[in-house]
C-alpha positions as CSV (number, residue, x, y, z in Angstrom):
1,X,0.0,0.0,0.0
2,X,1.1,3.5,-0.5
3,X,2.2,6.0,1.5
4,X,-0.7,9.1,2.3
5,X,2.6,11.4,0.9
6,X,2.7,8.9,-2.3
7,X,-1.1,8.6,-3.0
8,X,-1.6,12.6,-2.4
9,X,1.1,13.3,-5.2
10,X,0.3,10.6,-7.2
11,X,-3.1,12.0,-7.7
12,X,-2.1,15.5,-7.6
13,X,0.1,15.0,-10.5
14,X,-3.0,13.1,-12.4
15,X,-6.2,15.4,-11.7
16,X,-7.2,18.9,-12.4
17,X,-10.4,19.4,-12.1
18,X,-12.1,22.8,-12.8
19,X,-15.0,22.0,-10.2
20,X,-15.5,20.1,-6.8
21,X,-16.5,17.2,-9.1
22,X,-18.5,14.5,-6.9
23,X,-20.3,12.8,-9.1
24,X,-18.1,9.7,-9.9
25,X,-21.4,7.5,-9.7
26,X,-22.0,8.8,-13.1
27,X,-18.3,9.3,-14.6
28,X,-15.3,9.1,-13.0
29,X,-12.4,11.5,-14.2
30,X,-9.8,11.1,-16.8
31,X,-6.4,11.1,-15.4
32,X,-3.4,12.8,-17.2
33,X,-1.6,9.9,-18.5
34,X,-4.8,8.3,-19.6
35,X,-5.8,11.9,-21.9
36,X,-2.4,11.8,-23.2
37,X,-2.6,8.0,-24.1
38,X,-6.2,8.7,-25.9
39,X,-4.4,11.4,-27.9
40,X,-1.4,9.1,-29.0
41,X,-4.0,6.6,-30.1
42,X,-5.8,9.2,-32.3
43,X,-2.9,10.4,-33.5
44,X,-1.7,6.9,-34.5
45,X,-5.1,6.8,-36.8
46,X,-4.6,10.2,-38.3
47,X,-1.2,9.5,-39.3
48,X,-1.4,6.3,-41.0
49,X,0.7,4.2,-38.6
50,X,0.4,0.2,-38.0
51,X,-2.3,-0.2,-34.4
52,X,-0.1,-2.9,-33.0
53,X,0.1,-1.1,-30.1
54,X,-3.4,-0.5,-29.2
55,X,-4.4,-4.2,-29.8
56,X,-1.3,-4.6,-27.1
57,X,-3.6,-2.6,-24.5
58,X,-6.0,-4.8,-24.8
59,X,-4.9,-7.0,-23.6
60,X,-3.0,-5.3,-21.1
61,X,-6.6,-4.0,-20.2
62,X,-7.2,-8.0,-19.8
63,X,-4.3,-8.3,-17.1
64,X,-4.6,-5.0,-15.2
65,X,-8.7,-5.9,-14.6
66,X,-8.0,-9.7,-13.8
67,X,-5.7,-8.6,-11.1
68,X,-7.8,-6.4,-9.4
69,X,-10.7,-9.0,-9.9
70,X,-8.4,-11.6,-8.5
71,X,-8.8,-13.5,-11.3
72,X,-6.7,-15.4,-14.3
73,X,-7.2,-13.2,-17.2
74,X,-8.1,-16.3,-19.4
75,X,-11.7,-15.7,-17.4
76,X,-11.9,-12.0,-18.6
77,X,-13.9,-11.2,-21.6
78,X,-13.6,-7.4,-22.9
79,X,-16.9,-6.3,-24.4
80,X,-18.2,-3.1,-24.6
81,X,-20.9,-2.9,-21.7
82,X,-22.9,-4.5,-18.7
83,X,-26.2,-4.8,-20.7
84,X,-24.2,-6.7,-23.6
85,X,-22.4,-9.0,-20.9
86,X,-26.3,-9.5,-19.2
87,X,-27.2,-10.7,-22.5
88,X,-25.3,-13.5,-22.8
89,X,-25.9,-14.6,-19.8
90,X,-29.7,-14.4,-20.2
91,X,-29.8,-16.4,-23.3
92,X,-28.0,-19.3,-21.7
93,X,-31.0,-20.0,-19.1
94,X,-33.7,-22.2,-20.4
95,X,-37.2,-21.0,-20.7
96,X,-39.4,-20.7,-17.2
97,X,-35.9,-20.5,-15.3
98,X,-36.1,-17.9,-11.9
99,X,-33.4,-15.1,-11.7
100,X,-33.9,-13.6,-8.7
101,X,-32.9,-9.7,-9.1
102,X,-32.9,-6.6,-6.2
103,X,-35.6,-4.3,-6.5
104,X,-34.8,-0.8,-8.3
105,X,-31.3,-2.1,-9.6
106,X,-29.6,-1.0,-12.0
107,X,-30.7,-1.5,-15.6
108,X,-28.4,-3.2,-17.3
109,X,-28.2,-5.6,-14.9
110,X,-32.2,-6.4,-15.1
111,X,-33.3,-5.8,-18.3
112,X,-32.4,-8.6,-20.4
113,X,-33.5,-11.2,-18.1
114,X,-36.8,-8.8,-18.3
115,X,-36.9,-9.1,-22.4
116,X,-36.7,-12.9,-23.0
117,X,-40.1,-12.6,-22.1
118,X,-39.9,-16.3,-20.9
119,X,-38.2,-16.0,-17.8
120,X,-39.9,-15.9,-14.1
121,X,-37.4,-12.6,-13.0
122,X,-38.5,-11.8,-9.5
123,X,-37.6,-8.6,-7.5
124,X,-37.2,-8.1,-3.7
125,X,-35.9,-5.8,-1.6
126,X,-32.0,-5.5,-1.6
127,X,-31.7,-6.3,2.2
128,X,-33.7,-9.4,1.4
129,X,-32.1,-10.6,-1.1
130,X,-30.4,-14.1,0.6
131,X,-33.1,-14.9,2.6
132,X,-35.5,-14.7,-0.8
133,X,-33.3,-17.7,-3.3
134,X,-35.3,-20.7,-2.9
135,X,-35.4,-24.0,-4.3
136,X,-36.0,-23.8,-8.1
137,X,-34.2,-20.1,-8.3
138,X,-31.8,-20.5,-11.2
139,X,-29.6,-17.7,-11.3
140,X,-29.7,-14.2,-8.6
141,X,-28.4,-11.1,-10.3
142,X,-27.3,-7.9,-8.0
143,X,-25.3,-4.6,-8.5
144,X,-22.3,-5.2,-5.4
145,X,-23.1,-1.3,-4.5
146,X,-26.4,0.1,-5.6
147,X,-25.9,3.2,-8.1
148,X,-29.6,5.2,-6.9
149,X,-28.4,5.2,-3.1
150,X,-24.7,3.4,-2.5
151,X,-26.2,0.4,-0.1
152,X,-24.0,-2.5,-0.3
153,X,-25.5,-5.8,-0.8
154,X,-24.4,-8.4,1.3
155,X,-22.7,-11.0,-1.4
156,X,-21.1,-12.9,1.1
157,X,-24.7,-14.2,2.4
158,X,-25.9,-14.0,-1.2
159,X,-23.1,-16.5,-2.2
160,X,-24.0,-19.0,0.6
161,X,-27.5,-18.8,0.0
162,X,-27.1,-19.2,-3.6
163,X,-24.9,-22.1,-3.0
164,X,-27.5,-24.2,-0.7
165,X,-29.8,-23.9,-3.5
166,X,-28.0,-24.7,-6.3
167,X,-28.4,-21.3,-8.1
168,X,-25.7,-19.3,-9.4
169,X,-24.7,-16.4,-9.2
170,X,-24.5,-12.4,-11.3
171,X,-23.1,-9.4,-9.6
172,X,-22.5,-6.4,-11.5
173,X,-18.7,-4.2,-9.8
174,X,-19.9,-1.3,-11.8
175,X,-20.4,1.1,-8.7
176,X,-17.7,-1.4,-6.5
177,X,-14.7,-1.9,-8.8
178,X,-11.6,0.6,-8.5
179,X,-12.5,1.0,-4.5
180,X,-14.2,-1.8,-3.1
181,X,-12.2,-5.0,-3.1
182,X,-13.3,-7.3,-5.2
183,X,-13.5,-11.3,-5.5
184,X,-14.7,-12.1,-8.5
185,X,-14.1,-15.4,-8.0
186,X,-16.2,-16.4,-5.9
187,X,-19.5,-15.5,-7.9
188,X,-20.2,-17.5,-11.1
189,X,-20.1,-14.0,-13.4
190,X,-19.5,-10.7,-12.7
191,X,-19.0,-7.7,-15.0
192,X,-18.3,-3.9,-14.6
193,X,-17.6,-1.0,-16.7
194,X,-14.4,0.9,-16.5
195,X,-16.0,4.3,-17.3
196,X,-16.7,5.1,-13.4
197,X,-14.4,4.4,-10.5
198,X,-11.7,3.1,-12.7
199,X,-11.3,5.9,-14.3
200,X,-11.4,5.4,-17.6
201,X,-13.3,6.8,-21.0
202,X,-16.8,5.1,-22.1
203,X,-16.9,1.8,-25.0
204,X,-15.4,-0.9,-22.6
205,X,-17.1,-3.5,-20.1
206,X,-15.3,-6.8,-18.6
207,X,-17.2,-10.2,-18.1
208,X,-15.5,-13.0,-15.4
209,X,-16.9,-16.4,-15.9
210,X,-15.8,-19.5,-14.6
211,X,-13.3,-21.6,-16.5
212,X,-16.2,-23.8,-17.9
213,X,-17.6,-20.6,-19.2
214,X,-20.5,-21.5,-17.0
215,X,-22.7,-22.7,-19.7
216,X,-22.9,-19.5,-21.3
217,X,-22.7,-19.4,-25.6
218,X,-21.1,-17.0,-27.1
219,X,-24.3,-15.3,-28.9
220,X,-22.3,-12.2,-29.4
221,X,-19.6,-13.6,-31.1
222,X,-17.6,-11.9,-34.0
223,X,-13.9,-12.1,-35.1
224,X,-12.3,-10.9,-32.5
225,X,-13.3,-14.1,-30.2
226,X,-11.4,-16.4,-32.6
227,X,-8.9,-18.1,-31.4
228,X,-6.9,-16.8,-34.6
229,X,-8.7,-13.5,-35.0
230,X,-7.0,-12.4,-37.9
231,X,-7.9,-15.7,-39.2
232,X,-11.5,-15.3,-38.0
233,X,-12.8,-12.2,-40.4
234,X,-14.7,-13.9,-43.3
235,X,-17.5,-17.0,-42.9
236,X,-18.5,-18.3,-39.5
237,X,-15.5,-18.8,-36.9
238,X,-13.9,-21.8,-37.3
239,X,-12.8,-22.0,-34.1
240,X,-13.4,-19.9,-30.5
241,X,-10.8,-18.9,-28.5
242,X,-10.5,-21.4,-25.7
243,X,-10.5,-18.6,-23.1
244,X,-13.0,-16.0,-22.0
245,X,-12.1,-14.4,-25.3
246,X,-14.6,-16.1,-26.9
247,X,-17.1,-13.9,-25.4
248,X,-15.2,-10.6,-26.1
249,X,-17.0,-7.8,-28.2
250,X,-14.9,-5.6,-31.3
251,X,-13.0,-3.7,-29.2
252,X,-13.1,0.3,-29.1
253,X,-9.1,0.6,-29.4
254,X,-9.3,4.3,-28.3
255,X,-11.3,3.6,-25.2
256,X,-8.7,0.3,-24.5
257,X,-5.7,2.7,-24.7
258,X,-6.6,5.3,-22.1
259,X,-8.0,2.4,-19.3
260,X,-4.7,0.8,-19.8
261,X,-3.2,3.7,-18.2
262,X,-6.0,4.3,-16.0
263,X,-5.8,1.1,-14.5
264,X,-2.4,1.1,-14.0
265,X,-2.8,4.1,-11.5
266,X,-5.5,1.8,-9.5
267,X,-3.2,-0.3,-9.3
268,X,-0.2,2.1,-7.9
269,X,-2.3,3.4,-5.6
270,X,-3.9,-0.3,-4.4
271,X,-7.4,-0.8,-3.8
272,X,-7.1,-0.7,-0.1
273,X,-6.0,3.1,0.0
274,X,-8.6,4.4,-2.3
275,X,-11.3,2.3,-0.5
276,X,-9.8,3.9,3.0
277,X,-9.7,7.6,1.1
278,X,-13.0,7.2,-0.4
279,X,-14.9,6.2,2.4
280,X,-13.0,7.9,4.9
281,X,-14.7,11.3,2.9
282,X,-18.2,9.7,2.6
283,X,-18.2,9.5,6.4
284,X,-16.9,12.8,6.7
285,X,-19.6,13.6,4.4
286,X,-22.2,11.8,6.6
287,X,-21.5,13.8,10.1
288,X,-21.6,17.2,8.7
289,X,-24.8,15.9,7.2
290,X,-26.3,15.0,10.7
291,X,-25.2,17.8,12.4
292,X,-27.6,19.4,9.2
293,X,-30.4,17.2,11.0
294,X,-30.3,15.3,7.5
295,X,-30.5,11.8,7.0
296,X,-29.0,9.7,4.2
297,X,-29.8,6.3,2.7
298,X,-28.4,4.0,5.4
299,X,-25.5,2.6,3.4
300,X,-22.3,1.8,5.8
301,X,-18.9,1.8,4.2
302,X,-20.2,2.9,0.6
303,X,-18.3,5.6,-0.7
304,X,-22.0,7.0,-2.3
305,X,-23.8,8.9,-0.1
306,X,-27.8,9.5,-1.2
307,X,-29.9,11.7,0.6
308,X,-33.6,11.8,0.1
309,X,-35.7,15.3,-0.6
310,X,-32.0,17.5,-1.7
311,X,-32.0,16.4,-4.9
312,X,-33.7,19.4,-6.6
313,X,-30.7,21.5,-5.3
314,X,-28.6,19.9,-7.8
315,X,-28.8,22.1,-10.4
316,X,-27.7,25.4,-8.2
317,X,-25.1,23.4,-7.0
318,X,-23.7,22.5,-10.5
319,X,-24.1,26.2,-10.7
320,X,-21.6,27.0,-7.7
321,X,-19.4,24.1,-9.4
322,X,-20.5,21.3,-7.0
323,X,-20.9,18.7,-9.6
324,X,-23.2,15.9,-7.7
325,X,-26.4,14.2,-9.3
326,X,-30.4,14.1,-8.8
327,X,-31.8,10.3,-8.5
328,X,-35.4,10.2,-8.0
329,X,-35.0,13.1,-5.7
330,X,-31.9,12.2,-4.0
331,X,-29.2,14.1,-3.9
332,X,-26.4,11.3,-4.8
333,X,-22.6,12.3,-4.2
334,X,-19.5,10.1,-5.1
335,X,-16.0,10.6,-3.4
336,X,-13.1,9.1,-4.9
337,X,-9.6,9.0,-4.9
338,X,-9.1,13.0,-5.9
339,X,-11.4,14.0,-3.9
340,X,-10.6,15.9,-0.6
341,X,-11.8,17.3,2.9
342,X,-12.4,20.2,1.4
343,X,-14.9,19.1,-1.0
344,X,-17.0,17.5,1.7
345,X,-16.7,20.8,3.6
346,X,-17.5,22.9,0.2
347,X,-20.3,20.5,-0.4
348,X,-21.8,20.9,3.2
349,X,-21.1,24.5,3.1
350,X,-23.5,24.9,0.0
351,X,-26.1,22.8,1.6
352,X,-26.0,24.4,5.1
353,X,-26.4,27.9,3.0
């Protein structure tokens, strides 16, 4: 882990932002040497030159996300978001097949178990979501950290529950990976976009699935999931990759370049110290908020902090260049790795006035 002296520089020398930007729920920031990589890669098009190098990042991307997942990266797939990746997995359940899902989640998480139109998808409240697999309940598919309010499901009772009934298991890191550890193997699939906390530009999702694959077909499949792409473009692949690759979209080389770099700073930094940072602020952010006589969403250790009937003041506050978000009245704010005190105290400031 690094030092406070080495994290504080290491993110001063990365981040610049023109506001008091809380709003990493939405979109995290770019850091310096991920802009600068994004530019190389244009100017690598514009000029002509050979893209070796950002089919390299890739799978670099691969690597970098496998670690933090604590998986082997012959389980990642690189596709290009969390619907895409909830897909697959829908298709592979046989018709009348339970998937158990938390009420209010997420989307991209729900919605394609929702549009097979043959599944039994059943919704309960997040806090119940163990108690509620049952005999029969084929597959339970959760966000780790809710993006409306922050509240943390409980996986590790979701994963014992799941496993006394023989039903496996979905969880979506969007709004967990880059500060909440992560064990990725110890769910059947999971999947996150890197666009949030790991900092990097939009057009790239990863998929973990177990070495088997899990069942899952590769419905999405193009040339890039060959096992000899270049030898994969023209008639129906020959032959998939024998690794998670198979399930990989055509991949936005741009987007791949940047989170190369922005990964590598998650990893300089280590997950521990930006979970530490980032929820050491959202507590901060949580006393000045009681001593407001305000009340978030109960959601201990998240590093998003929702409160209910403030989010109408978000557009003054984007106004005074306090960048959070409105959901469904909420006011929703993010901390992350460059934020500091002083944008909790800016923050509360605002609201207190």
């Amino acid at each position: 882990m690094e030092t406070t002296e080495t994290f504080e520089s290491l993110v001063r020398a990365e981040f610049t932002p023109k506001s008091t930007y809380l709003n990493t729920a939405s979109n995290g920031l770019l850091p310096a040497r991920t802009v600068a990589a994004l530019h190389e890669a244009a100017v690598l098009r514009a000029e002509g030159r050979p893209l070796t190098s950002l089919y390299e990042d890739v799978e670099a991307c691969r690597a970098g996300y496998a670690r933090l997942a604590g998986v082997p990266a012959t389980r990642v797939a690189a596709g290009a978001s969390v619907a895409a990746h909830s897909g697959v997995i829908a298709a592979s359940l046989p018709a009348g097949a339970e998937v158990l899902t938390a009420e209010d989640d997420f989307t991209s998480v729900l919605n394609p178990f929702h549009v097979r139109g043959d599944l039994k998808v059943r919704a309960v409240p997040l806090e119940r979501l163990a108690e509620s697999v049952r005999p029969g309940t084929a597959l339970v598919a959760v966000s780790a950290a809710q993006s409306a309010d922050g509240r943390i499901a409980d996986l590790p009772a979701l994963r014992e529950a799941a496993r006394a009934h023989g039903a496996r298991t979905y969880v979506d890191f969007s709004q967990a990976a880059g500060w909440l550890p992560m064990d990725a193997d110890a769910y059947d699939f999971t999947a996150s976009v890197s666009f949030k906390w790991l900092l990097g530009p939009h057009g790239a999702a990863f998929l973990v699935v177990p070495e088997d694959f899990g069942g899952l077909t590769p419905v999405l499949a193009g040339w890039v999931a060959g096992e000899e792409p270049w030898d994969s473009c023209y008639g129906p692949v020959a032959e998939l990759a024998h690794s998670a690759r198979r399930f990989d979209l055509t991949h936005a080389l741009f987007t791949f370049a940047g989170l190369r770099r922005s990964l590598d700073l998650i990893e300089e930094l280590g997950v521990a110290a930006v979970h530490a940072h980032d929820v050491g602020l959202a507590d901060r952010f949580r006393a000045g908020l009681a001593a407001l006589g305000h009340e978030p969403v109960p959601a201990p250790g998240s590093a998003i902090v929702s409160v209910p009937g403030l989010g109408g003041r978000q557009p003054e506050l984007s106004r005074a260049g306090i960048e959070v978000s409105n959901r469904a009245g909420n006011l929703r704010a993010a901390f992350h790795l460059f934020n500091t005190p002083a944008d909790v105290d800016r923050l509360l400031d605002a609201l207190a006035g």
